[in-house]
Structures are given as structure tokens and as C-alpha cells.
One Martini backbone bead per residue (centre of mass of N, CA, C, O) as a GRO file, in nm:
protein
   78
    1UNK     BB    1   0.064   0.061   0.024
    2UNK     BB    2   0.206   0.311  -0.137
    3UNK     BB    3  -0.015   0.463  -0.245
    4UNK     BB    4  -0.099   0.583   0.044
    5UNK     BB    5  -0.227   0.865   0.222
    6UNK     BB    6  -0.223   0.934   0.532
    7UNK     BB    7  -0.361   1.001   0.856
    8UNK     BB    8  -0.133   0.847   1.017
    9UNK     BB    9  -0.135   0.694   1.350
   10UNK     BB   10  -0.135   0.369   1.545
   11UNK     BB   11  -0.151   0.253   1.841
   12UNK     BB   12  -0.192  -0.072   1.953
   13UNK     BB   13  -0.416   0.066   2.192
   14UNK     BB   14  -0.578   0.191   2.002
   15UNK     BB   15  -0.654  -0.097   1.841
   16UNK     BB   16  -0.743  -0.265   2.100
   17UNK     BB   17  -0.946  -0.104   2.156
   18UNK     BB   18  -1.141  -0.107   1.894
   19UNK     BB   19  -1.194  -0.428   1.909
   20UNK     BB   20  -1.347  -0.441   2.166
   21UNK     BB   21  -1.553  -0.256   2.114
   22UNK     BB   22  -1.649  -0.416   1.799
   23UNK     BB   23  -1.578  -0.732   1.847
   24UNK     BB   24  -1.280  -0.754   1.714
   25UNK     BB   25  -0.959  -0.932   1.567
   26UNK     BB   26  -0.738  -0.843   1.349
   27UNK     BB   27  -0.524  -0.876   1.162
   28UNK     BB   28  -0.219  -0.822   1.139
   29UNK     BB   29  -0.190  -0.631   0.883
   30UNK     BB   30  -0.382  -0.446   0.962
   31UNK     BB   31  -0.239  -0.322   1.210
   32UNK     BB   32   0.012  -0.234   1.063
   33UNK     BB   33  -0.144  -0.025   0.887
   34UNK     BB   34  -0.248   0.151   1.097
   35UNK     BB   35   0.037   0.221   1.231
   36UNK     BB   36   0.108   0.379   0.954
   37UNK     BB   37  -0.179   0.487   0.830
   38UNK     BB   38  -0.465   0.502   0.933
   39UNK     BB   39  -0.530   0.496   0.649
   40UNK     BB   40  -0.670   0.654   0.353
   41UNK     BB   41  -0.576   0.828   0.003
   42UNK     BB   42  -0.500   0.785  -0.274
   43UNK     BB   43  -0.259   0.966  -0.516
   44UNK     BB   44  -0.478   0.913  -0.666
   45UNK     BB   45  -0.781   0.858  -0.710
   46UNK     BB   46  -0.714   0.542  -0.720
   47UNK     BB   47  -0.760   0.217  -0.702
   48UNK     BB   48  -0.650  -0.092  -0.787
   49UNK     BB   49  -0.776  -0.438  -0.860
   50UNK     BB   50  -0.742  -0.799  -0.900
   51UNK     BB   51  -0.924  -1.102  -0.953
   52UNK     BB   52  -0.828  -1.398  -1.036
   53UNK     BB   53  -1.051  -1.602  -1.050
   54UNK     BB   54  -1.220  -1.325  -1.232
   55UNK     BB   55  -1.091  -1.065  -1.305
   56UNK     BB   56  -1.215  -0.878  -1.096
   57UNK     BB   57  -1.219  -0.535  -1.007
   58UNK     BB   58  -1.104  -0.306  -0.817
   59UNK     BB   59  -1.206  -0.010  -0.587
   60UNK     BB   60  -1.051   0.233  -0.450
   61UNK     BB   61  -1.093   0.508  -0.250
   62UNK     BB   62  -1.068   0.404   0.055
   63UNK     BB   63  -0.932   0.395   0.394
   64UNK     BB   64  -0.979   0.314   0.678
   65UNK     BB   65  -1.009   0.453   1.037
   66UNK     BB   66  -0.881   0.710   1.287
   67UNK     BB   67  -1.139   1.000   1.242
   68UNK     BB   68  -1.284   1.266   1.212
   69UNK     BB   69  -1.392   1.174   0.941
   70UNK     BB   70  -1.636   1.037   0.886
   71UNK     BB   71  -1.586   0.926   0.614
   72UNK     BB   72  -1.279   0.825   0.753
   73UNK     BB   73  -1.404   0.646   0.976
   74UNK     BB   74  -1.479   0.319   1.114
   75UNK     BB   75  -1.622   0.435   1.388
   76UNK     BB   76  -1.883   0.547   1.189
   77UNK     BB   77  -1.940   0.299   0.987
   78UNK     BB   78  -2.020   0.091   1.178
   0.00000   0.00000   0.00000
């Protein structure tokens, strides 16, 4: 996720927190993703990938976190 603008990081007690709350157990790769990057909006307009099995594209437009901002914030979507 190099092409991701992030939105700041995120402390483990912070995550900790987050999947407690929510009853959530996050994989490590995302706990990891969100110390880094805490979410964030690609540097282009979108980001794109393919799904091998069936070639179908994904298309991101953000990836969220623990924001201000209700529209990028994981506890205000979920």
C-alpha cells in the first residue's frame, strides 16, 4: 500500500482499543496497515486491483481508520 496518503498512525492500545469496542479481532497485517498508515486516500484518484479467480477489478477510493472525519473513520461506518 505504498501509493496510500495516510492519515497519521495508530498506537497498538489504540487498535486494542478499536477491535474491543467493535468485537473485532483485526488480522496482524491490518493492525500493522493502520500503525502506519491509520487509513488513508490513494495518491491518485483510486487505486484498482484484479481478482485473480475471476478477473474481476476492485476499485478503492479510501481505506479507513480512526479520523475526524465521519467519512474516513472505521468507528463512525461501522
Amino acid at each position: 500500500m505504498h501509493k496510500i496518503k495516510g492519515f497519521g498512525t495508530l498506537s497498538m492500545q489504540e487498535i486494542i482499543r478499536l477491535e474491543k469496542e467493535m468485537h473485532l479481532n483485526f488480522p496482524e497485517e491490518y493492525k500493522q496497515f493502520l500503525m502506519n498508515k491509520n487509513g488513508g486516500v490513494p495518491e491518485e484518484n483510486y487505486l484498482s486491483t484484479l481478482i485473480p479467480s475471476n478477473g474481476e477489478e476492485i476499485v478503492l477510493g479510501a481505506l479507513l481508520g480512526i479520523n475526524e472525519n465521519d467519512n474516513f473513520d472505521l468507528e463512525s461506518y461501522l
